[in-house]
SELO-772282 format. One record per residue (C-alpha): residue number from 1; x, y, z. Coordinates in steps of 0.5 Angstrom, whole numbers, plus 500, padded with zeros to 3 digits. Each point is the difference from the previous one (the first is absolute). Example, Ala and Ser with C-alpha at 12.3 -4.5 7.8 and 13.67 -1.06 7.14 Angstrom:
! residues 2
ATOM     i    xx    yy    zz
ATOM     1   525   491   516
ATOM     2   502   507   498
//
This chain:
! residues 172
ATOM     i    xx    yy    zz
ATOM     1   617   627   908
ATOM     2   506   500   505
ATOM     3   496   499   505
ATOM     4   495   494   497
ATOM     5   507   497   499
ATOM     6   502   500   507
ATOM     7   494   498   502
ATOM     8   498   493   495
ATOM     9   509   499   502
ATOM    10   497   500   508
ATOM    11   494   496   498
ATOM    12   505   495   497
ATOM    13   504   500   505
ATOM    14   496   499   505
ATOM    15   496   493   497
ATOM    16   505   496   502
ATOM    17   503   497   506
ATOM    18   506   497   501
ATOM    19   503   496   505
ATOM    20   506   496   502
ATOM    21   499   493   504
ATOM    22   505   497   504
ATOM    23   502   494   503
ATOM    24   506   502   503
ATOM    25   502   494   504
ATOM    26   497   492   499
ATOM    27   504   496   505
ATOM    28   501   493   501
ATOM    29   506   496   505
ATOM    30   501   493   499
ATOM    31   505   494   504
ATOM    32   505   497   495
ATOM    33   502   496   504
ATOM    34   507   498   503
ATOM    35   507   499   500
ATOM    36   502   495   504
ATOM    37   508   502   504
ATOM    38   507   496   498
ATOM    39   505   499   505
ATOM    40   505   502   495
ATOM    41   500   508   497
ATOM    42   501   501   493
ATOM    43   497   495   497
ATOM    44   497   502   494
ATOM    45   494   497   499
ATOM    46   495   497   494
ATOM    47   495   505   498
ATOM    48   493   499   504
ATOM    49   494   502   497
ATOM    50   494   502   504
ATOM    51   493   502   497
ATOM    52   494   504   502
ATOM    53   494   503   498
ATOM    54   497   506   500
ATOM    55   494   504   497
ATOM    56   498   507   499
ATOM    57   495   498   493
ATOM    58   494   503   504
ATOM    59   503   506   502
ATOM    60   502   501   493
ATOM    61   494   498   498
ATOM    62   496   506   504
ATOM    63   505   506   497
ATOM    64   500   498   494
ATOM    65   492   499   500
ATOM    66   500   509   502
ATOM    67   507   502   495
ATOM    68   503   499   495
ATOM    69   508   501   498
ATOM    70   501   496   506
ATOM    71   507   499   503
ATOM    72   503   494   504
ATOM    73   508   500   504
ATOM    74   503   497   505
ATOM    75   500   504   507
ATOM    76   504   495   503
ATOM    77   503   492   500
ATOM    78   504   498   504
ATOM    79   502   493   503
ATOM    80   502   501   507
ATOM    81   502   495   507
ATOM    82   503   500   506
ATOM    83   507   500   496
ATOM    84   502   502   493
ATOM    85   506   501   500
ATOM    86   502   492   497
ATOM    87   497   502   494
ATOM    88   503   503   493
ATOM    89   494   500   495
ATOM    90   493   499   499
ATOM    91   495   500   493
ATOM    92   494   500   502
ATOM    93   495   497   493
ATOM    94   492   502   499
ATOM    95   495   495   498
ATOM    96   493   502   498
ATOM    97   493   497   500
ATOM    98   499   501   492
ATOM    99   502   497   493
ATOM   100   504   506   499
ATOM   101   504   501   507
ATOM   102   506   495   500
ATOM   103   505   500   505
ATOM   104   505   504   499
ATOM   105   505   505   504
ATOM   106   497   505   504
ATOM   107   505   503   505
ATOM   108   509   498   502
ATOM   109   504   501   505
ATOM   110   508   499   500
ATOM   111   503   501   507
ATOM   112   505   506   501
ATOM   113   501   498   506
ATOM   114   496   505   504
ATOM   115   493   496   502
ATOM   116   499   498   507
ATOM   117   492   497   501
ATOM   118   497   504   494
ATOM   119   502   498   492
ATOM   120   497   506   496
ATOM   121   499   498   492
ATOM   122   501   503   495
ATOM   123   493   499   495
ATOM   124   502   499   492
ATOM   125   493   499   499
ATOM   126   496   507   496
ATOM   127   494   503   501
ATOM   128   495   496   496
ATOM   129   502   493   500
ATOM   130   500   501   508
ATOM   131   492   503   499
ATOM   132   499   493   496
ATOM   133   502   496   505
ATOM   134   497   502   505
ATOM   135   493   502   497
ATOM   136   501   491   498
ATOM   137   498   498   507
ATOM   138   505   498   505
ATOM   139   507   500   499
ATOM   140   506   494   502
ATOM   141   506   503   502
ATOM   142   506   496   499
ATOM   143   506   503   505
ATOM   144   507   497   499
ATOM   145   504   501   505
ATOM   146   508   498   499
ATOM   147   506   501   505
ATOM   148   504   498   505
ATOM   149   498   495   506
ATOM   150   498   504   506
ATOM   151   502   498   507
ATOM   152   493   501   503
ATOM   153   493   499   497
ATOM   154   497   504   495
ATOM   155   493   501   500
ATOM   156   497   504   494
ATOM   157   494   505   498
ATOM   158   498   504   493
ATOM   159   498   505   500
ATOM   160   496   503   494
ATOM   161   497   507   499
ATOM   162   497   503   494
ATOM   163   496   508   498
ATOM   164   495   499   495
ATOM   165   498   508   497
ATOM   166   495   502   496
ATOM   167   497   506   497
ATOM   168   493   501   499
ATOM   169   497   504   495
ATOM   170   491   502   498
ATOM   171   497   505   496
ATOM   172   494   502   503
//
């Protein structure tokens, strides 16, 4: 009887396959724009917004058709020039493709000061509704961006990266 136990117990073990899918690193770089040198210093200027678009809804679309319990997060955002140092905050809203995905506010930056030609933001947006959002379709970013006027031209970039995991699960 011990022994029928142990074999019906390997024989269920072994008619299921499990598997972790990853997409560790969906990365998209887009231009801004810029922000043109004041003659003068310290000037604080009105807040200038740019927007972008993205779009990781296929790749998510691919994961998502082979696992479940799928998983999104931000890897890496940031907004980036030759000079970043003029810059004492930046919000950055998020805007889907669908009925169900308005914009709202993805990620912040406030300045410690510290910043030289990277702004590394802070995602206040969870799990779940970032996946709704890229699942929507392409996305628009809106990056605001406020400071003091800086002496030379600042051209911009954002840089945005997302994971996507899944796990996969089959009974045979």
């Amino acid at each position: 009887m011990k022994n029928l136990s142990a074999l019906l117990l390997c024989l269920g073990l072994a008619s299921c396959v499990s598997a972790q899918i990853s997409e560790p690193s969906l990365c998209d770089t887009t231009s801004l724009g810029s922000i043109p040198a004041s003659p003068v210093a310290g000037i604080v200027l009105p807040a200038h917004t740019f927007t972008d678009t993205f779009d990781f809804s296929q790749t998510i679309s691919k994961v998502t058709d082979v696992a479940n319990q799928l998983t999104v997060g931000v890897t890496q955002l940031t907004v980036d020039g030759n000079d970043m140092s003029w810059v004492t905050g930046v919000t950055v809203s998020i805007e889907g493709s669908g009925n169900n995905t308005p914009e709202v506010v993805l990620a912040t930056f406030t300045s410690n000061g510290t910043q030289d030609q990277s702004v590394p933001l802070t995602v206040t947006m969870d799990s779940n509704t970032l996946l709704s959002y890229l699942e929507s379709g392409p996305i628009t970013l809106s990056v605001e961006v406020t400071g003091t006027a800086p002496l030379q031209p600042v051209t911009m970039t954002n840089t945005l990266c997302v994971m996507a995991s899944g796990s996969f699960s089959k009974s045979l």
